[in-house]
N, C-alpha and C positions, 0 to 999 in steps of 0.2 A: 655748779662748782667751777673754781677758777682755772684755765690750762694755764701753763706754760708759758710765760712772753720773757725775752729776754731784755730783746731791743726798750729800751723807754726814751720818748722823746723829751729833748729837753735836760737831759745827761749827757754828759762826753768825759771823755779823758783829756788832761793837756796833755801832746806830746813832746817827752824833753829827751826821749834819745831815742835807739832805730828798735825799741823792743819793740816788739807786736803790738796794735792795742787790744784788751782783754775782749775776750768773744762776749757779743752781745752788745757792747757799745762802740759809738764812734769816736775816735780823735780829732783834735783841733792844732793847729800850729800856733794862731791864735786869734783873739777876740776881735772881730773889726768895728763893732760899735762900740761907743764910751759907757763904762762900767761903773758902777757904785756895787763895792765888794765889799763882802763879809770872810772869815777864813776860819776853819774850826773842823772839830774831829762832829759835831753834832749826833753823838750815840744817843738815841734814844728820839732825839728832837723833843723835849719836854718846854713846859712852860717859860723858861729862862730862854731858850734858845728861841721860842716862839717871838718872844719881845725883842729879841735883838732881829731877827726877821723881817717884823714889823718895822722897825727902823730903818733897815735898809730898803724897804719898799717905799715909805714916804720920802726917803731921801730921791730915791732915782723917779716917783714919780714929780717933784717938786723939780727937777734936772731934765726931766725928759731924758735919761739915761737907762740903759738897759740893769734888772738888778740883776746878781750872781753871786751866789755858793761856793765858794772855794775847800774842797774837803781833800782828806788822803786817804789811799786805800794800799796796802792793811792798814792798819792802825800801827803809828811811831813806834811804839816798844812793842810790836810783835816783833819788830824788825831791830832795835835798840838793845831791849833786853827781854826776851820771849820770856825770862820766867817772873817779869813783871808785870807783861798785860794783862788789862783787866778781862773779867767776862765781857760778853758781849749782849748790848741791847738791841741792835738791828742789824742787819748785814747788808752792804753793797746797795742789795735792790730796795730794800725795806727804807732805809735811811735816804734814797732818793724819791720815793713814791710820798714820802712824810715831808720831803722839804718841798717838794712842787706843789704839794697841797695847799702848804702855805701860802699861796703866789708869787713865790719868785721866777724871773722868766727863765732862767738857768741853775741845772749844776755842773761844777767842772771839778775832778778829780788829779789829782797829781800822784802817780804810782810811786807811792815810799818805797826804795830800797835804798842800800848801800851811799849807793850814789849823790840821792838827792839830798840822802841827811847827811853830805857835807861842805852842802851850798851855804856860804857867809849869809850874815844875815842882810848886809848891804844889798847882797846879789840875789835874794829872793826880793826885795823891794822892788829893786832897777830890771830885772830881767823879767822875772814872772806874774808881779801884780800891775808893773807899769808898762811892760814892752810886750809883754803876751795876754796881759788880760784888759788891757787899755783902762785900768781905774783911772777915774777921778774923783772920788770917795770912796773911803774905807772906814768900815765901822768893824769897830771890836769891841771884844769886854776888859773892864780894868785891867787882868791881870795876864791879854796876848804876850807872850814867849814867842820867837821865831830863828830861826834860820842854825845854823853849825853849833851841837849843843844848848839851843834856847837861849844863845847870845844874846841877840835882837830884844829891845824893849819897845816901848810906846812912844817914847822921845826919841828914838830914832829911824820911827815911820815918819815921827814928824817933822823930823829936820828934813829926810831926802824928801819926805814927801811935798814940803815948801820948794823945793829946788825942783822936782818934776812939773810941779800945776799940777797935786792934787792934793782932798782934805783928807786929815784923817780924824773918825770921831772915835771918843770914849766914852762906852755904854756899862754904866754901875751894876753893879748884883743886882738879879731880881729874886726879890724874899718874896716866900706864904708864911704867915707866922713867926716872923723871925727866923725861919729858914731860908739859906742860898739853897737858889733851885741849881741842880748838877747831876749831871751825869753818877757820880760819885753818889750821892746820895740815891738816886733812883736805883743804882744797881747795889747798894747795904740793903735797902728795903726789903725787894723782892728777894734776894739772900737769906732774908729772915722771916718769908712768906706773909711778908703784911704789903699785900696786895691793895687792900683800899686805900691806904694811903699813897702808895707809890702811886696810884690813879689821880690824888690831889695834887699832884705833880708834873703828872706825865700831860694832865687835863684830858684824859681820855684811857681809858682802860690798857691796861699792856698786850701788845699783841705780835703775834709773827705772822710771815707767810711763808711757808716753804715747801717744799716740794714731797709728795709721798712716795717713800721707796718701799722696798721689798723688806718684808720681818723674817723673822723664823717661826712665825704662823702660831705661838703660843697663844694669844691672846683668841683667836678661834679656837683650840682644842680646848680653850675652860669655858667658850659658850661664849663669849665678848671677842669680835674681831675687833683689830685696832690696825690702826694705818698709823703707820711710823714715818717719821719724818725726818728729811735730812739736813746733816751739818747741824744737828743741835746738842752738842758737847758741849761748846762755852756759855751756852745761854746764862744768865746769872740768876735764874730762877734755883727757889729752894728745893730741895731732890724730896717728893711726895706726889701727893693726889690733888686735880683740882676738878672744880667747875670750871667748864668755857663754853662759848658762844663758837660756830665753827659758821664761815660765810656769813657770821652776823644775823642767821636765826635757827642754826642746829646746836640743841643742845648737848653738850659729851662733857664725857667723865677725861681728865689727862693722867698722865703720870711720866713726871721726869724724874729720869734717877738710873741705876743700873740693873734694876728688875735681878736683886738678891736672893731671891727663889732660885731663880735658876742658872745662880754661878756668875751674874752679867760684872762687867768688867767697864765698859764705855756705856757713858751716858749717853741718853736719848729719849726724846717728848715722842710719845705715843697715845694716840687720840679713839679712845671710842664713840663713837656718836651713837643716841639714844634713838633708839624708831628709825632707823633710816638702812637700807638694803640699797647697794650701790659698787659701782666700781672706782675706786680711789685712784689708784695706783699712778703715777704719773703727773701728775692734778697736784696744783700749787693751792693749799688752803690755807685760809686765813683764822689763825686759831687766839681768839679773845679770852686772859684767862678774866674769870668773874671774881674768885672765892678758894681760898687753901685749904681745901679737906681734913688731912691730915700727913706726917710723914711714911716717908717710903720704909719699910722692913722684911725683913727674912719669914717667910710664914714655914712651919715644918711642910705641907706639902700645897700641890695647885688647889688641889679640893677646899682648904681653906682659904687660900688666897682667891677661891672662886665664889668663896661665901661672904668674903670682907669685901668686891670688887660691887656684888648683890647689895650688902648695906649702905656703901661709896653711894651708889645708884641711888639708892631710898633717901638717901641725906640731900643728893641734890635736886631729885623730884620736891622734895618738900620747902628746899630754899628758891628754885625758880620754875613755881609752875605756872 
């Protein structure tokens, strides 16, 4: 089972004022090799975003230029307009373990608040892609928005960008089936618990990692312990029962939702694993869902909810033995 790491290498913050940088990672002032950047919220890191990846890799290696990630944390309208943000498909750590995977040799963060959503768009080109993160290629997708209310267009990375010495490219939708692959689509999907297709997308199964904290022990009084996991409120997953893969070869039963049995109020992904006797607690797992069981409901008491959790069980013995 996975502990705890917070540090990851090859993550940093830029820092652009005297706030702290967030525990767990390091700050930069700024980049002293030449850079081929990309710039994006990348939730989920799905297939669309893979290809623009890709891009910026053959770019910086054809440059001999270092590649890099540019993302923000929170997410712009947590901080914009909180009761617009979306759910959430990866968090912080998650959304940085998925973009290194890909081989880029860097990600750098810029902390959204207040402050930085009301840098011109001019002055995010000149100051943060070109004086702090030393671009000389920039790759985006058709429709990059940037800088004081999403001022900032594509024609205007590329004017100052001719006047700095450097390029910027524009990278077209990528479709499956006549579908643009997005963030947006991958978080309707799983919303609507159609899991295997949001996986033709994702190009890999959906998954989180996160940390086990303490329950209120219900799921051991009806005979099934489950390890509960935190900060999973906004997940964009539909509120029910699923199959998953836990570490990539324990199989368990999930259920996210507010467990309506017994009064629950906030959401949270709670994990039983099948055959397995262990100490979770603490321990960051990795939970792969398969398969959408069914939805989450009020049973009259545990006893039955202890009888439907037994059939949950029997339903996914028989789709992944």
């Amino acid at each position: 089972m996975g502990e705890d790491k917070e540090a990851m290498e090859g993550v940093v913050f830029l820092k652009t004022s005297k706030s702290p940088c967030p525990k767990g990672f390091a700050c930069i002032q700024e980049e002293t090799k030449a850079t081929v950047v990309t710039v994006g919220n990348f939730d989920g890191v799905h297939l669309g975003h893979r290809f623009l990846l890709q891009r910026v890799k053959e770019r910086a290696r054809e440059r001999g230029l270092k590649s890099l990630v540019l993302s923000f944390y929170p997410h712009p309208l947590k901080v914009l307009s909180p009761a617009q943000k979306p759910c959430e498909l990866t968090d912080i750590a998650e959304r940085s373990e998925l973009l290194l995977q890909e081989g880029v040799d860097g990600v750098v963060f810029v902390k959204f608040g207040r402050s930085f959503a009301q840098m011109g768009a001019e002055d995010f080109i000149r100051e943060v892609l070109h004086r702090r993160l030393n671009c000389k290629h920039l790759v985006v997708g058709h429709d990059w928005r940037f800088g004081y209310r999403r001022e900032g267009e594509i024609e205007l990375a590329k004017e100052i960008g001719k006047e700095l010495g450097f390029e910027v490219e524009e990278i077209e939708p990528f479709r499956i089936n006549g579908h643009v692959v997005s963030s947006t689509l991958v978080r309707r999907l799983l919303h609507m618990g159609r899991i295997e297709e949001a996986r033709n997308y994702l190009g890999r199964d959906y998954a989180v990692r996160r940390k086990v904290v303490s329950g209120e022990g219900r799921g051991s009084s009806l005979g099934f312990p489950t390890a509960n996991l935190e900060h999973t409120e906004d997940l964009c997953l539909k509120e029910g029962v699923y199959g998953v893969k836990v570490e990539g070869e324990l199989l368990g039963i999930a259920n996210y939702g507010r467990r309506p049995t017994f009064g629950g109020q906030k959401k949270v992904l709670e994990v039983h694993l099948l055959d397995y006797r262990g100490e979770l607690k603490g321990k960051r797992l990795r939970v792969e869902f398969l398969k959408f069981i069914r939805e989450e409901r009020k049973f009259s008491s545990p006893q039955e909810l202890a009888r439907q959790i037994e059939e949950d069980i029997s339903v996914l013995r028989s789709l992944f033995r």
